[in-house]
DOSENU-382991 format. One record per residue (C-alpha): x, y, z negated. Coordinates in steps of 0.2 Angstrom, whole numbers, plus 5000, padded with zeros to 4 digits. Each point is the difference from the previous one (the first is absolute). Example, Ala and Ser with C-alpha at 12.3 -4.5 7.8 and 13.67 -1.06 7.14 Angstrom:
REM DOSENU-382991
506249784961;500650175003;
***
This chain:
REM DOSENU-382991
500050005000;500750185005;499750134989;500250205004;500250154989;498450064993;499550165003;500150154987;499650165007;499250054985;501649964987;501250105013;498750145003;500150034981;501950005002;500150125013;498750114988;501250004986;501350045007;499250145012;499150094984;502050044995;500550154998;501650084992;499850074981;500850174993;501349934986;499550024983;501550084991;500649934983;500850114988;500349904985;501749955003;501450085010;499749885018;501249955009;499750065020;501149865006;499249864995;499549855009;498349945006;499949814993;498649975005;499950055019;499449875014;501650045008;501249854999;502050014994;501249995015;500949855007;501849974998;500950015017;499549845011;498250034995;499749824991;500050064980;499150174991;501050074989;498450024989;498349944997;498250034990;500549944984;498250024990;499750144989;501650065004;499550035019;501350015013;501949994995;501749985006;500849854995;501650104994;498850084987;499249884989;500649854988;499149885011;500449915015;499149975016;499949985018;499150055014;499849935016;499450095015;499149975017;501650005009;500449814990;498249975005;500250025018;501649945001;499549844993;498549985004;499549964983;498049945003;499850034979;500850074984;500849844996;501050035018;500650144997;500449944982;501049885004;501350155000;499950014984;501549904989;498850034983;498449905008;499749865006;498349925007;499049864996;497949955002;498850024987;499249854992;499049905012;499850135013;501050105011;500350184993;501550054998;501050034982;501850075000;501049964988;501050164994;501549974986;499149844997;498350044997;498549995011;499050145009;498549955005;499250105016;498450064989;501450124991;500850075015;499650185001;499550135016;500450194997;500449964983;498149924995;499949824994;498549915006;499750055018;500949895010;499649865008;500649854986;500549865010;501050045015;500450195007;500650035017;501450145002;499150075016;499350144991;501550054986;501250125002;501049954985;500349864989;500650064982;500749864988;500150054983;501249884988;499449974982;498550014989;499250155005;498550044987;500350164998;500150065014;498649925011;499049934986;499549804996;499749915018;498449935004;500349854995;501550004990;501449955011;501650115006;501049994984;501449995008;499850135013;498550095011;499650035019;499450165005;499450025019;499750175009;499050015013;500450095019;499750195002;499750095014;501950075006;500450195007;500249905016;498849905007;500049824999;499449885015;500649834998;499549845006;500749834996;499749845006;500749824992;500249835000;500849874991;500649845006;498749904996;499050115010;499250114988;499550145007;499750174994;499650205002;500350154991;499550195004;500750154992;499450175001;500250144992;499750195003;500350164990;498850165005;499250164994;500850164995;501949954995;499649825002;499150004984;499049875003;500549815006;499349825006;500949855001;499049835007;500949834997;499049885010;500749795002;499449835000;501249845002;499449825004;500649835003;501149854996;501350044987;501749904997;499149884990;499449845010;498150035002;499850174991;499350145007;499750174993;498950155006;500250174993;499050185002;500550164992;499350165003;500850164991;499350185001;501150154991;499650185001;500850134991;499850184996;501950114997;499450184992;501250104993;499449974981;498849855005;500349855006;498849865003;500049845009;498949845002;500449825004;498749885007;500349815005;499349825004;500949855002;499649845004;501149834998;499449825003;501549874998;499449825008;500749804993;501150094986;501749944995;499850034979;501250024987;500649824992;499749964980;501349874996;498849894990;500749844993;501750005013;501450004989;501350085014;499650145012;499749925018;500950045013;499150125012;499049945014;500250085018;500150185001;498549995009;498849864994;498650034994;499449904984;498250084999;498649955006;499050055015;498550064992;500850124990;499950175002;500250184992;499150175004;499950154994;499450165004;500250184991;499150165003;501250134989;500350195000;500750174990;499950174999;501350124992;500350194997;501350114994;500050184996;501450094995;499450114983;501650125005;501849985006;500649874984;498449894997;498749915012;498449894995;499549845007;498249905001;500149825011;498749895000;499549845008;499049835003;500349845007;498549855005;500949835002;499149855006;501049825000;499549825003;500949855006;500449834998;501649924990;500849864996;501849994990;501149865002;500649944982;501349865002;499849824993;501749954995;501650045013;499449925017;499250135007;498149944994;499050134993;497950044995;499250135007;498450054992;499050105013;499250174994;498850125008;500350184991;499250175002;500450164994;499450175002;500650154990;499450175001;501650144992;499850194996;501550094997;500450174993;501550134996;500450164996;501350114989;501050165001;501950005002;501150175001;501850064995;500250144987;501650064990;500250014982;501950104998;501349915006;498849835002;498849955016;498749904997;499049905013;498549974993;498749855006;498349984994;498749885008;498649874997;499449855008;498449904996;499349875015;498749865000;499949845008;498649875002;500249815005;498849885008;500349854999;499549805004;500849825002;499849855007;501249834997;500249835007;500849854994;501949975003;500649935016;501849955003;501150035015;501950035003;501050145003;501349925011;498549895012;498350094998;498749935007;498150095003;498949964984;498250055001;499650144990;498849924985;498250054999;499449934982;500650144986;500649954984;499850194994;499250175004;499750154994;499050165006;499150035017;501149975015;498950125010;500050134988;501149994984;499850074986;501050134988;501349914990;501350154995;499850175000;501750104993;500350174996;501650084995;500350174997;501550084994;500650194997;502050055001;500950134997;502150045002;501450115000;501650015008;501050124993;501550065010;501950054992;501450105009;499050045016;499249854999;501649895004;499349904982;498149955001;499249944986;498349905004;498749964984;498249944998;498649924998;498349945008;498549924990;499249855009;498349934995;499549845006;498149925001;499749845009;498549905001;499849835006;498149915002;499749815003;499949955017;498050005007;499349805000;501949924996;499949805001;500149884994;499050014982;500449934986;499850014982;501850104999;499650115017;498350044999;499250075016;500550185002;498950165003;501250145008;500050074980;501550084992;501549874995;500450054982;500350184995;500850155012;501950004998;500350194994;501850064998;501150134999;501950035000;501250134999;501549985014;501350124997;501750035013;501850074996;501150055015;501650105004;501050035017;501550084999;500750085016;501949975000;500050095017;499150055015;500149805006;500049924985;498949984985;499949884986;498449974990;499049884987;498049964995;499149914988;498449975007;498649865000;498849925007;498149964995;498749865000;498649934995;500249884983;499349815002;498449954992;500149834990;499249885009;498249894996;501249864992;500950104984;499050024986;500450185003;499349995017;499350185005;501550084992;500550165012;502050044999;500750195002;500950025017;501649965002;501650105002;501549975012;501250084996;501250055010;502150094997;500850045016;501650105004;500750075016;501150095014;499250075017;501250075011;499550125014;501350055015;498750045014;500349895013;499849854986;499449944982;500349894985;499249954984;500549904990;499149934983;500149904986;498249954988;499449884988;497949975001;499149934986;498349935005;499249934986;498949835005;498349954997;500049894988;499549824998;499149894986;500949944984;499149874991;498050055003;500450204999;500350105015;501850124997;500750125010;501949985002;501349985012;501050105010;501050025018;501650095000;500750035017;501650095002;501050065015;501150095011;499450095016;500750095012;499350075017;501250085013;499150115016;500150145014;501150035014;501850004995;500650015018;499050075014;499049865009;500249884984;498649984989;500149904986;499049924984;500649874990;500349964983;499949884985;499149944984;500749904985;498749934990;499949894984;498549954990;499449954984;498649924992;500050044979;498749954989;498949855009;499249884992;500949904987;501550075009;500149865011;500450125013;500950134992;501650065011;499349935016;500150105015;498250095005;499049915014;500050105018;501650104997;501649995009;501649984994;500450165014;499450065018;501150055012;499650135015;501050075014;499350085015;500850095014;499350115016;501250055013;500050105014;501149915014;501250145007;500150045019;498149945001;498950134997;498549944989;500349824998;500349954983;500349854990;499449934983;500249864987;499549974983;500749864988;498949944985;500849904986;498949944983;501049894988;499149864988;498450044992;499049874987;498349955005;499649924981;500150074982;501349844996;501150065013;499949815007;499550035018;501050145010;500050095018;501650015009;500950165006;499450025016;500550135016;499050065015;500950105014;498850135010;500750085017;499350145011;500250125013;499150155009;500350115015;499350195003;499850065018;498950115010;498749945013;499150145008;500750144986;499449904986;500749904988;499849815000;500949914986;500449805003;500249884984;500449844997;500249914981;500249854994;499849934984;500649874991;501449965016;500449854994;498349924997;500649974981;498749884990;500050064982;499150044985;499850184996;499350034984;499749934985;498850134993;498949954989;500449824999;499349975019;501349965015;499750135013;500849945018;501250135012;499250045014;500649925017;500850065013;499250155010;500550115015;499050145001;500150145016;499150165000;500050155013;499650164995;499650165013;499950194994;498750105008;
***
């Protein structure tokens, strides 16, 4: 079945409203504190430049903060821009990544989003934010063909943005910003296929207009479809993304309005190691152990509206706002291994999910000097709501095999249900709402910055019984939709500490204390102290560092311990919460142009883990599940002198060992995969036509990839993918 973007004119007529209503405030003048006229907008929509060779920002959004440079904050991140995008022709944010020596990707449990695994701990895609907003993006899968920037942010990072939606990111957030309209205008149409004969198109325009080129649109339209590298898989994508923005010279406004639509068929899932005692060797790169009446869709209807006003020269105010609809199903089935041969049970699932977000932010942030001390001052507040549908459906285990898989019907007798398949009912609604407030204070013209505060976080959750669950028994009664237990209500101080210290113009050193926030476990039905709602937990995170700036090329370079406490486990009849993940490591990250035509980013993560406190202690001292022992990443674009516009590219990705069991009994090897490109610019008829060709994976490596979570997540298999893209 072939399905086509759904028609909104009313949603983009209210868009073009907003932003046409704009007009251009007089400044409201402050005169309570001596204002410094130099200071710098934070907040603006306009992004940090790129170092030379165009592939990494030297700033980003960093939440309540707004925009910064890198060389100005005790934290450390990265941003990727379009160029890597296009370059690579990364199809979704785990493409581009990849890049990244701190992340790493893996599946989620059972289905195929995507979780990135960044200085050991996991990032689901429900916590990725877009223009700074959690909850608006689509949660599964998110193509790159309407993002201008990719911004990784590494460590704990509630302060700044906020606790995520659903509680991942402790070790680090993803931040995408959308396309703008440019000053000149953008007509670009590119055409792709991979070698399996997946096919695709993607349409670009953008257009600036009005007096001074105030106002701007920029329309991302693309739809890929067919075979992918995995035997019998197919995949179909949609995406449709609208941006319109309004520049004043006090005001500035901008909206964001998208749909996108994935549908996976005959998936390959993650692997649980079940009763194998080794890890099996990985089948064929491209065999596909799933069954053919699996599948996954998903399908997001999501949009934001921002404005900024600048009260004077030194402070501007901020309001975004923002809502996402979300409607999943599909069919699943997880192979779980029986003993080392390759045997395994799959236990069919149908599963859907529909969730309904609304997302809000706002706060004041301005420079003022006190004496012989700036002070950069951020002030914000964040609440947003989400509401999930749910309903299931399981079948009795089958076995298969994940070296000779053979076509099982899919079972039609369930041993389980719960909620209406049709239309599910509410089974969580969340809201957190948090207020923050900081101070940077800034010593000998700033060249010492010292960054305090703290932001209040209250969390509610609700969770209600599934409508009609089955079977029934005395112990599981039949359920009614009502509320399950009583509404988890917390709240929770989150305080950080930073300092950079400018040593030069190239060089700064800095420090943080910062952490990270989620929701507490409830004990569960079967300790006498079942019902029992724990405070949030805090990770807690020390880092240290050295950026180095020269222009042409960057470096940072960090060292940080993370304290993520675990949730618990039952001792005797009684529910306790106790346990704790320590992961510790060495990161450093190298980028730019350090010789004309040579672009490069590479670098490396040392990593060791620790579980303290588990049950009885039987596995105190044990390395944490999912978290590799280092990651390794070096990739190089060259232009080939004497021919004009051809260039050359490779990329080499290393992980070492990582555990897949608490015991530390079963293990994944170190494994490398070796990518290679190349692209060629030209004119045909006065326009500009770029040629490309990559390929990933060149040597059609079979290996495991992740271990997050305790499930096996298979490496992609090899894939050649060539793209043409015209300008005009």
């Amino acid at each position: 079945m072939v399905s086509h973007f759904p028609s909104r004119p009313a949603l983009l007529a209210l868009c073009c409203s907003l932003t046409l209503v704009a007009h251009a405030a007089e400044p409201i003048q402050l005169d309570a504190t001596d204002i410094n006229a130099d200071a710098v907008k934070a907040t603006t929509d306009a992004l940090p430049e790129a170092f030379a060779g165009g592939q990494v920002a030297r700033g980003g959004h960093m939440g309540v903060l707004g925009n910064q440079d890198n060389m100005d904050v005790p934290f450390s991140m990265t941003s990727y821009t379009s160029k890597v995008i296009e370059d690579q022709q990364a199809e979704d944010i785990g493409d581009v990544l990849a890049n990244d020596p701190s992340v790493r990707e893996s599946f989620g449990f059972g289905n195929q989003s995507k979780v990135f695994v960044i200085r050991g701990l996991p990032l689901s895609g429900d916590d990725i934010s877009f223009n700074g907003l959690y909850g608006i993006l689509p949660r599964q899968i998110m193509s790159t063909d309407g993002v201008e920037r990719v911004e990784v942010f590494k460590g704990p990072n509630a302060f700044l943005n906020g606790v995520s939606p659903t509680g991942s990111g402790l070790g680090g957030n993803v931040n995408l910003r959308s396309k703008r309209a440019e000053d000149l205008p953008t007509r670009r149409y590119t055409q792709d296929i991979s070698s399996d004969g997946r096919v695709g198109e993607h349409l670009d325009i953008g257009q600036r207009f009005g007096q001074d080129n105030r106002f701007g649109a920029r329309l991302n339209l693309s739809q890929r479809e067919g075979e992918t590298a995995v035997d019998d898989q197919d995949q179909r994508t949609k995406l449709f993304v609208a941006g319109l923005d309004y520049r004043g010279d006090a005001l500035r406004l901008s909206t964001d309005f998208g749909y996108q639509k994935q549908r996976i068929n005959h998936l390959r899932n993650s692997v649980r190691p079940g009763s194998a005692t080794r890890v099996p060797t990985a089948p064929d790169a491209d065999h596909n152990y799933g069954q053919n009446w699996s599948y996954s869709e998903s399908e997001d209807t999501f949009g934001m509206v921002r404005g900024e006003w600048d009260l004077n020269e030194s402070w501007t105010a901020y309001l975004a706002g923002g809502a996402r609809h979300t409607r999943e199903h599909g069919t699943y089935g997880t192979p779980v291994l029986v003993g080392n041969s390759g045997a395994a049970n799959i236990t069919p699932s149908d599963i859907v999910h529909g969730e309904d977000n609304t997302s809000f932010s706002t706060g004041l942030n301005g420079r003022l000097q006190t004496g012989p001390l700036s002070h950069q001052i951020a002030v914000g507040a964040t609440t947003m709501w989400t509401e999930a549908q749910n309903a299931y459906v399981f079948y009795g285990a089958r076995g298969t095999n994940i070296y000779d898989t053979s076509p099982i019907a899919k079972p039609t007798a369930p041993t389980s249900w719960g909620g209406d398949m049709g239309d599910p009912g509410v089974t969580g609604k969340t809201r957190n709402r948090s207020i923050a407030i900081s101070d940077t204070v800034g010593l000998f013209d700033d060249r010492l910055l010292l960054t305090y505060g703290v932001r209040r976080q209250q969390l509610r959750v609700e969770n209600y019984f599934y409508d009609g669950t089955w079977p029934v028994s005395a112990t599981r009664p039949f359920r009614d939709g009502s509320r399950n237990g009583e509404a988890y209500d917390k709240g929770v101080t989150t305080p950080v500490y930073g300092i950079v210290f400018k040593a030069s113009d190239s060089v700064s050193l800095y420090a943080n204390r910062i952490e990270g926030l989620a929701q507490g476990p409830t004990a569960p039905a079967t300790a006498d102290n079942a019902g029992t709602m724990f405070p949030p937990g805090r990770t807690k995170q020390l880092e240290a560092g050295i950026k180095l700036d020269k222009q042409t090329y960057g470096a940072n370079l960090a060292v940080f311990r993370i304290e993520k406490p675990s949730d618990g486990y039952t001792q005797g009849t009684t529910y306790i919460r106790d346990g704790e993940q320590v992961n510790k490591g060495i990161e450093l990250s190298v980028f730019g142009e350090p010789a004309e035509g040579l672009r490069l980013m590479a670098g490396g993560t040392r990593m060791a883990s620790e579980q303290k406190k588990t049950l009885n202690g039987a596995n105190d001292g044990n390395h944490a599940i999912g978290v590799p022992t280092f990651q390794l990443n070096a990739s190089v674009d060259w232009d080939v002198p004497g021919v004009p516009g051809l260039a050359l590219n490779a990329r080499m990705l290393r992980t070492g060992g990582q555990f897949v069991d608490a015991a530390n009994n079963l293990s994944l090897p170190t494994w490398n995969r070796f990518d290679a490109g190349a692209r060629y610019k030209l004119k045909v008829s006065d326009k500009d036509l770029t040629l490309r060709v990559n390929v990933e994976n060149l040597t059609d490596k079979n290996y495991w990839a992740s271990a997050n979570g305790g499930y096996m997540t298979q490496g992609d298999p090899r894939l050649v993918k060539f793209s043409g893209t015209i300008d005009f």
